[in-house]
C-alpha positions in Angstrom: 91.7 17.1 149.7 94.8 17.2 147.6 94.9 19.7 144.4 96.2 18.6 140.9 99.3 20.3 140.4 99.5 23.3 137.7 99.7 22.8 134.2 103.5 24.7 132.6 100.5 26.6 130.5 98.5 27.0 133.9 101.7 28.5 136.2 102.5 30.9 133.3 99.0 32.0 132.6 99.2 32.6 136.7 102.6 34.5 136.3 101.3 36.7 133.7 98.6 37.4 135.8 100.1 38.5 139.0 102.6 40.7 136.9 99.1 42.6 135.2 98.3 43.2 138.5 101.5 44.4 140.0 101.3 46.6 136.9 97.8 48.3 137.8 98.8 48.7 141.4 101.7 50.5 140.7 99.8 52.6 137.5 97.2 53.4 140.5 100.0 54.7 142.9 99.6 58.2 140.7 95.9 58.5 140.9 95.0 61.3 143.0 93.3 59.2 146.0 90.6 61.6 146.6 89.4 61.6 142.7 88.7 57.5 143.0 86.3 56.3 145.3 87.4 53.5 147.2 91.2 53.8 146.5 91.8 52.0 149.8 90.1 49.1 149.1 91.2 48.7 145.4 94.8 48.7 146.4 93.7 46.0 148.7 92.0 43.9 146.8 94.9 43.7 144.0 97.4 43.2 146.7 95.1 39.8 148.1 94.4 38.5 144.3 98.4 38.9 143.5 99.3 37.2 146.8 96.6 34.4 146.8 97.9 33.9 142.9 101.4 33.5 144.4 99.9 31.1 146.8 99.1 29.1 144.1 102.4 28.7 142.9 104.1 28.3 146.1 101.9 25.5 147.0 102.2 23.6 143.3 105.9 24.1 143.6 105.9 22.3 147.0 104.0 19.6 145.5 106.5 19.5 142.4 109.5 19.1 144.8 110.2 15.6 145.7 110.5 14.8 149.5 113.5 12.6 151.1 
């Protein structure tokens, strides 16, 4: 099943999302672990939405490229 490619709206909407996320996870790095429960698996968690965001890109810019 082949995807519709990204919108230019869609891809920046994306970017600005991965870089909100960056921002937290970085923001996070000086939050004394033991005073937030589940530190571990927050950190995780942003670190698998900004990747599978980046995914997304990576993929539509495949499809954007044309092949010889």
């Amino acid at each position: 099943m082949s995807r519709m490619p990204l919108t230019r709206v869609e891809k920046e909407r994306i970017t600005d999302s991965r870089l909100k996320l960056q921002s937290v996870a970085r923001s996070l790095k000086h939050v004394n672990p033991k005073k937030l429960k589940k530190m571990e698996e927050i950190q995780e968690c942003l670190e698998n939405a900004e990747e599978t965001l980046g995914g997304a890109l990576r993929s539509t810019n495949d499809t954007d490229t044309p092949t010889k």
